[in-house]
Structure formats: C-alpha cells, structure tokens
C-alpha positions in Angstrom: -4.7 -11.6 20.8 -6.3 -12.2 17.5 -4.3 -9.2 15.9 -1.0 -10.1 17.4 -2.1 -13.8 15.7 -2.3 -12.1 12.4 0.6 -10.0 12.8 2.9 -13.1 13.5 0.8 -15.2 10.4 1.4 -12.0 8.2 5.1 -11.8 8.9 5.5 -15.3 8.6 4.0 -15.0 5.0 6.4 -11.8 3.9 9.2 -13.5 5.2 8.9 -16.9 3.0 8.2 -15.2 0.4 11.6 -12.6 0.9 13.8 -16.0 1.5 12.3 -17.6 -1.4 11.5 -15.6 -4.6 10.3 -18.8 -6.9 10.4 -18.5 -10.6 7.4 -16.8 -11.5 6.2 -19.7 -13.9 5.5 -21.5 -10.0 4.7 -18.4 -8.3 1.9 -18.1 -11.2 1.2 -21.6 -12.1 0.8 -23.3 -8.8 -2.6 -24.3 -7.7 -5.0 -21.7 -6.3 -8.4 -21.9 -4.3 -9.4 -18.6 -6.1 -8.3 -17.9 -9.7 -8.2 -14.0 -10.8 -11.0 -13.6 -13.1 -13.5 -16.4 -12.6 -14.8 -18.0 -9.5 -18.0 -20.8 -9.5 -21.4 -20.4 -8.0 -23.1 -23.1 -8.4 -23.2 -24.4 -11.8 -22.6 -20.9 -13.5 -19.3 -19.6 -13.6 -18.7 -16.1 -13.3 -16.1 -14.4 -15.0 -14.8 -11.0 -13.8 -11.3 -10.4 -15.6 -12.7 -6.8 -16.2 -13.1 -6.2 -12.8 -11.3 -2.9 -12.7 -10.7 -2.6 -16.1 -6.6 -3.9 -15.2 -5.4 -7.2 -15.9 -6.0 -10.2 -13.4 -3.1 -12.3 -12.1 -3.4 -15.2 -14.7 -1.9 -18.4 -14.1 -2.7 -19.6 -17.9 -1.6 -16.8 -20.1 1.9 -14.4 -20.8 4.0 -14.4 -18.2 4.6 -11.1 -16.5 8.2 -10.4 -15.5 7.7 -10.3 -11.7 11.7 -10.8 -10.5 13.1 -8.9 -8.2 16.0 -6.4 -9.5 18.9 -6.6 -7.6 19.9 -2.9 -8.0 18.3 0.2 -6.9 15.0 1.0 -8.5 16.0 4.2 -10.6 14.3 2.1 -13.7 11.1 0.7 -14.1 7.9 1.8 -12.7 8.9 5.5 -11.7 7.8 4.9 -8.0 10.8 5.5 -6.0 10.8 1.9 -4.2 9.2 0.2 -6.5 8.3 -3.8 -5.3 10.4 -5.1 -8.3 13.5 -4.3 -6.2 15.5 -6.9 -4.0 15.1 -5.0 -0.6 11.2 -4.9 -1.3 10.2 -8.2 0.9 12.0 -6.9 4.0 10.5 -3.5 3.5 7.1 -4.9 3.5 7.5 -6.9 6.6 9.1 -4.1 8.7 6.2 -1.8 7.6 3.9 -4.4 8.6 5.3 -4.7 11.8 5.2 -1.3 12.7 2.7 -0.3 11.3 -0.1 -2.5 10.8 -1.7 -1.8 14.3 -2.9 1.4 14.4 -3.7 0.8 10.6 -5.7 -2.3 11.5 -7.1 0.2 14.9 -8.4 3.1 12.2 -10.2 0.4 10.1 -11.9 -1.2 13.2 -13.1 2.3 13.9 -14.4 3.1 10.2 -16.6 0.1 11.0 -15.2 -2.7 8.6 -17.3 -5.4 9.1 -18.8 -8.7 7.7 -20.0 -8.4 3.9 -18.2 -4.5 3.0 -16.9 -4.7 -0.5 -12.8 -3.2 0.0 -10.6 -1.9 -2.0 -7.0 -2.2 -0.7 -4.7 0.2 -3.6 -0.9 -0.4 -3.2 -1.5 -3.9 -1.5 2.6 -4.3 -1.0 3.1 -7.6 1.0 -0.6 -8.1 1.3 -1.0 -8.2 5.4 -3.4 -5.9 5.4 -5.6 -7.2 2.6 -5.7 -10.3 4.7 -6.8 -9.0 7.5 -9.5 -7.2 5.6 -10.7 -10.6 4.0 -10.8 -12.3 7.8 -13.1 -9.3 8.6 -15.6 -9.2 6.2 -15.9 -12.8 5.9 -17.3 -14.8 3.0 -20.3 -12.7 2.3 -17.4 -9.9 1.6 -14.9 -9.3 -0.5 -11.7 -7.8 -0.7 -9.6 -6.6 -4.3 -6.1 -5.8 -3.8 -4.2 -4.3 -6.4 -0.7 -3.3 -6.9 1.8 -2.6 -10.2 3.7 -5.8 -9.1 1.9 -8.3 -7.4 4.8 -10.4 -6.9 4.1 -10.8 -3.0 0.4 -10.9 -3.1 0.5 -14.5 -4.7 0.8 -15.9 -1.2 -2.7 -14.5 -0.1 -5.1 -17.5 -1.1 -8.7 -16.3 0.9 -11.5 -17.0 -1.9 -12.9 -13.8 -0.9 -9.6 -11.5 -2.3 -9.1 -10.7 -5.6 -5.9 -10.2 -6.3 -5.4 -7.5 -9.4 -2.1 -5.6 -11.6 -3.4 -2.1 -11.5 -1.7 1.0 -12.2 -3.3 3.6 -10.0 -2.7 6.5 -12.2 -4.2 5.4 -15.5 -6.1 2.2 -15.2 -9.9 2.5 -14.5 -11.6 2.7 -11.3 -15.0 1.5 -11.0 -17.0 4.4 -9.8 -19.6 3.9 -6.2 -18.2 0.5 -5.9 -16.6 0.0 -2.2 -17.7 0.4 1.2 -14.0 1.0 2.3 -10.9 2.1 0.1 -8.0 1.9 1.7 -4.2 3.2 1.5 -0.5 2.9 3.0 2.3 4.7 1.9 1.4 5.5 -2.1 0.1 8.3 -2.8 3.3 10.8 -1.4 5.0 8.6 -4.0 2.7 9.9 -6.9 2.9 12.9 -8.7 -0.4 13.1 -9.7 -1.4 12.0 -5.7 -4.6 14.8 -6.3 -5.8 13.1 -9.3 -5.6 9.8 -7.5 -7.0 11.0 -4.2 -10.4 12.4 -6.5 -10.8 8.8 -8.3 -10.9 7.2 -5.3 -13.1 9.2 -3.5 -15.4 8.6 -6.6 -14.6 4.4 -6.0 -16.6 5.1 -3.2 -20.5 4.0 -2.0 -22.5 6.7 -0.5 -21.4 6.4 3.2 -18.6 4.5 1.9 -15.0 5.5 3.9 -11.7 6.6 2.8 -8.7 5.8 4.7 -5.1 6.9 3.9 -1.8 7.0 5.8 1.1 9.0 4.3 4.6 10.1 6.2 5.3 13.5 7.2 8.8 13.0 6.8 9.9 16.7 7.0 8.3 17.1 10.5 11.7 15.4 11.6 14.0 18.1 12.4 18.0 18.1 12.7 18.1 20.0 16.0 20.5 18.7 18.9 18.3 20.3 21.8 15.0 18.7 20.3 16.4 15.3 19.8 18.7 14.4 23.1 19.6 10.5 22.6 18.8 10.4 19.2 20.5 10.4 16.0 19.7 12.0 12.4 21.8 10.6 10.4 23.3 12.1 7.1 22.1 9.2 4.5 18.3 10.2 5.9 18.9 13.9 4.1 20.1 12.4 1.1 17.6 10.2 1.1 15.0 12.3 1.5 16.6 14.2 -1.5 16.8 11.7 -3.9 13.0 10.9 -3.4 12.0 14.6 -4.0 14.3 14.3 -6.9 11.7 11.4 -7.8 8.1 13.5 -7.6 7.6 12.4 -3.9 6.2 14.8 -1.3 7.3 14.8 1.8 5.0 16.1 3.7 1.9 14.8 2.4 0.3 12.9 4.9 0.4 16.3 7.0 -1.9 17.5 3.9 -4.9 14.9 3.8 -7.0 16.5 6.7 -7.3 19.3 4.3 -7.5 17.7 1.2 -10.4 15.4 2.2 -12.4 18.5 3.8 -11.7 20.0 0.4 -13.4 17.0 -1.7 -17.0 17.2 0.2 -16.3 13.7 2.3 -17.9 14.2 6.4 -16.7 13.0 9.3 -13.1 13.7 8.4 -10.6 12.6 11.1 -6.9 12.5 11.2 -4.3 11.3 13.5 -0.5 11.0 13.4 1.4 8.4 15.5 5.5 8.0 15.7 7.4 4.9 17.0 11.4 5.0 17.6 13.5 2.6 15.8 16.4 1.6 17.3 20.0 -0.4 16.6 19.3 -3.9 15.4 15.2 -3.3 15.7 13.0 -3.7 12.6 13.0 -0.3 12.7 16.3 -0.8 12.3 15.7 -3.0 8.9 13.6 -0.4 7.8 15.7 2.3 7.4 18.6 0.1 5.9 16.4 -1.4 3.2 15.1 1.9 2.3 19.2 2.6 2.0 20.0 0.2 0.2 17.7 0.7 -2.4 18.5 3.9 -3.4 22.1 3.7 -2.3 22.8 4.2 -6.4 21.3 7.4 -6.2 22.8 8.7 -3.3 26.1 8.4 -3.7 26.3 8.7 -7.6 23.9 12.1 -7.4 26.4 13.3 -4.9 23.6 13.4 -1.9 26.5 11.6 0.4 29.7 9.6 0.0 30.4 6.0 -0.1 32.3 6.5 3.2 29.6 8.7 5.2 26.7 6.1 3.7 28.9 2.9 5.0 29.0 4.9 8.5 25.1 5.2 8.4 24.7 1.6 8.0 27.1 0.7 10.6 25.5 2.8 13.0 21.8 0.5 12.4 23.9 -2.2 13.8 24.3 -0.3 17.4 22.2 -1.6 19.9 22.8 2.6 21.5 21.2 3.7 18.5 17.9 5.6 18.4 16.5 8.0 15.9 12.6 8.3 15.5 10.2 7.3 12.6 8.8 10.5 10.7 5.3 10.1 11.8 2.7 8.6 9.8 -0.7 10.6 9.1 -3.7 8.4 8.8 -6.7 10.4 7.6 -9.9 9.6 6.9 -13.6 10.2 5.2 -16.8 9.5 4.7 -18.5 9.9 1.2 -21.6 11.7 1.6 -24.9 10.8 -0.4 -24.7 13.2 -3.0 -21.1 14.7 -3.5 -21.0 18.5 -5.0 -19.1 16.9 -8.0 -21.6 14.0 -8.8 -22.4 12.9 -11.7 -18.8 14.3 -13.4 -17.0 10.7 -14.3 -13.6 11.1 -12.9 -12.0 7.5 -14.1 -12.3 7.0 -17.8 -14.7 8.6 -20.0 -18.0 6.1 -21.3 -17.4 4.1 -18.3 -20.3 3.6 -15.7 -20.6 1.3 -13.0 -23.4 0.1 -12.0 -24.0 -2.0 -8.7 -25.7 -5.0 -8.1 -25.9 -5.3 -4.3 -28.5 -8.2 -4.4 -25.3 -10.4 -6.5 -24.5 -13.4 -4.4 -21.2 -13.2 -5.4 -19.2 -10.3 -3.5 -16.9 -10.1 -6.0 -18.7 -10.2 -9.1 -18.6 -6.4 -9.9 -20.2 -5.4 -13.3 -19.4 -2.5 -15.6 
C-alpha cells in the first residue's frame, strides 16, 4: 500500500507540474525548505554549492532558461528527448507509472535503507528520487541531478539535493554513494562506457550500481510471434531517428556484461515487459515519444505525414495492443578494492575524501 501511495503522490506531482509550467522566475524563486547549496545545522551554516562540481539550482542568481520548447528536440542538449521539450511532463509520468515498481522492487533488494548517501543521475520527473529520500530518512540523503531540472523543483524533502549536472563532462565525486542509481540515460549517451566507469568510481566500497536501459530491438515485426498485437510503422522510424541520434538500442541487453567486465560482485540482471494498450498510459507513452520527434520522422523521410497520423489514431483504439520493448535492470556491487583503483576517472587533481562521521548527510567535501 505504501508504494501504491507514492505512486499516486508521484503522479499527482508530474501531472501539476505538466498542466502548469510557471515562469521559471516562480518556479525558482518561490520559497523552499531546502535551498541548493547551503542548509543550517545549528548555528553554522554549511555551504555545499560544489557538491559535484555542477551548478546548484539557485533561486538568487542568473536565471537558467528552463521552458519547455514546443517543437521536437532536434536542438539543444543532443539527448534525443531531451526534458526541455513540451511532451517531457507526460513522458515522465507514464514512465513512472509503468515503471517505477519493479524499479522501486530492485532498490528494496540492493538494501536501500535509512541513512545511504544516493545518487539518482537523470532524475526526470523526480518520483523516484522521492521515494529514495522517504527511504533513507533524515539521517540520509539523496542528490538528484539532471541537465534540466525543470520538474525536480517540485521535490521539497530537506534531505534531496536537487543539482544541473551534465553527466558526460561535469565531475563526479569519487567513493561517495552507497547507491547510484539510473533509468533510461545512458542508451541515450554516446559515450554511455565512459559514463558507466565514473559511476562505478561514484561508488563506496560495497556501494551498489543500479541501471535499467531498453532493449528495444528484442521487439521483432513477426506476425506469427505477435498474434493480437500491432507493430506499428512510426515505431521503426522511430527507432531510426534515435540511432540517427548516437542512441543504442540494445543496451540494456549489454549491462550484465559490462558490469562483470568493470570488477563489481554480485552482478544481477532482470528484464521485465508490460503491454500497452489503446487509450492506456502505455498508450501516452508511445504518443509523446511520437510527437516529439515527429520533425524528424517525417522530414528525414523515416515515414509520411499520412502513415504517422494513422499511428496515432490507432493509440486511440481501445483493440489496440502492441508490447513495451523490455526494460533491463542490472545491477552491482563495488568491491573493496577495484582492479582499477587508485586511476581518477572524473576530472584530473580532484579527490574526494569522505567524512562519514559529518552530521549533515549531505555535506560532501572535495
């Protein structure tokens, strides 16, 4: 009951914020139990705007431009769906919907408990960063980060730090968390190895990894396999124009491997598929994923404007049914020693150096 109550709370929090995108001098100037950068113990105020090395969500200084863009996201950030786009509220809550389950049933299993340290990369519409800072309480502490944080504002636990961080080139701290955790980034990355090695290094000694990528082409456009279901043409040309993009497909099929292959134990990985049919939020899902890149895939010649408007129509059949690709969640544990200790794999002159005895969960030094 207590995850269904968080579901419903999370989905309530996504969907405000889809229906209402404020101008960002409220979304960033509105009052705040936690401010990004400093928090008060006692009379001394600690001040950790360098957590990470990235930039804190500031309610006092420049203004970041945050807004949605109404068209597809072929500009700005590179990722493929980027957050700045208008379809990326609804996105977030029909992930969250699906998904957060089994993501919230891996991280029970990992252990997560009262006082870990977590690192949530790729935060999106923040459910699941909330959930981690109900789980390790006040004595824990949870940093999200995310290249737009435009729907993490609504998250307001005092234990979560909410942080702008580009993945790829902003500084990790190194033996830092007792859990790192990911959703649907890293097959968006081009340099997902590089990324996948820094935050193995983010972790603690017994600290775990968990990611969960798609295996999108495990789908497969066969009649005889698929009785009652539909592929539908805009999928391929989706899939295309995110290839096009430096996405791999099939990388959450690949983490088993790849976390054998950088020394972590107790390496685990499961795949789990749900079907998403006409006017479903699976349903939502797919069409938001669509729309955004419907630029692309009609203009790069992926699918015409007539075949794409069929697609759509068809999400609107209550007869339809076509299944999710399925979605990989593996997972590791950082050993004591790795083989590659002691090599710095963020930036170089950077150390990080704990201080477990800190009251103050979140007060990470460099």
């Amino acid at each position: 009951m207590k995850v269904w109550h968080y579901l419903r709370a999370s989905l309530e929090i996504i969907g405000k914020q889809r229906h209402r995108s404020p101008p960002l001098s409220q979304a960033i100037d509105r009052p705040r139990t936690h401010v990004a950068g400093t928090r008060s113990r006692g009379d001394e105020s600690v001040n950790h705007a360098n957590f990470i090395g990235v930039t804190a969500v500031n309610r006092n200084g420049p203004k970041a431009n945050h807004a949605a863009r109404p068209a597809d996201s072929s500009e700005g950030s590179g990722y493929a769906l980027e957050n700045a786009a208008a379809q990326a509220g609804e996105r977030f809550a029909a992930l969250s919907a699906l998904f957060d389950i089994g993501t919230i049933r891996h991280l029970e299993d990992r252990g997560v408990s009262t006082g870990w340290r977590c690192l949530e990369v790729g935060g999106g519409g923040g459910s699941v960063a909330s959930w981690l800072g109900e789980r390790v309480g006040p004595r824990g502490g949870v940093v999200v980060t995310d290249i737009n944080t435009r729907f993490l504002e609504t998250l307001h636990q005092p234990n979560i730090e909410v942080r702008q961080h580009n993945i790829v080139t902003d500084a990790l701290p190194e033996a830092a968390f007792d859990l790192v955790h990911a959703r649907l980034v890293l097959m968006h990355l081009p340099e997902r190895e590089a990324v996948l090695t820094r935050l193995v290094a983010a972790l603690k000694p017994g600290g775990w990894l968990v990611d969960e990528e798609f295996d999108a082409l495990a789908l497969h456009d066969d009649p005889e396999l698929r009785s009652g279901e539909e592929f539908l043409q805009s999928t391929t040309a989706f899939h295309r124009v995110l290839t096009q993009r430096g996405v791999d497909l099939r990388f959450g099929r690949l983490l088993f491997a790849r976390l054998r292959a950088l020394g972590l134990d107790n390496v685990g990985a499961e795949a789990r598929q749900v079907m998403l049919p006409g006017r479903s939020v699976g349903a939502d899902l797919i069409r938001t994923n669509f729309d955004q890149l419907r630029q692309a895939m009609i203009g790069g010649g992926h699918i015409t404007a007539r075949e794409f408007e069929h697609d759509i129509r068809r999400l609107d059949d209550p007869d339809f049914q076509t299944p999710s690709p399925p979605l990989w969640a593996a997972w590791g544990r950082r050993p004591q020693k790795l083989a590659h200790d002691g090599e710095n794999q963020n930036e170089p002159g950077i150390q990080w150096h704990p201080d477990d005895d800190n009251d103050d969960p979140l007060a990470i030094m460099w």
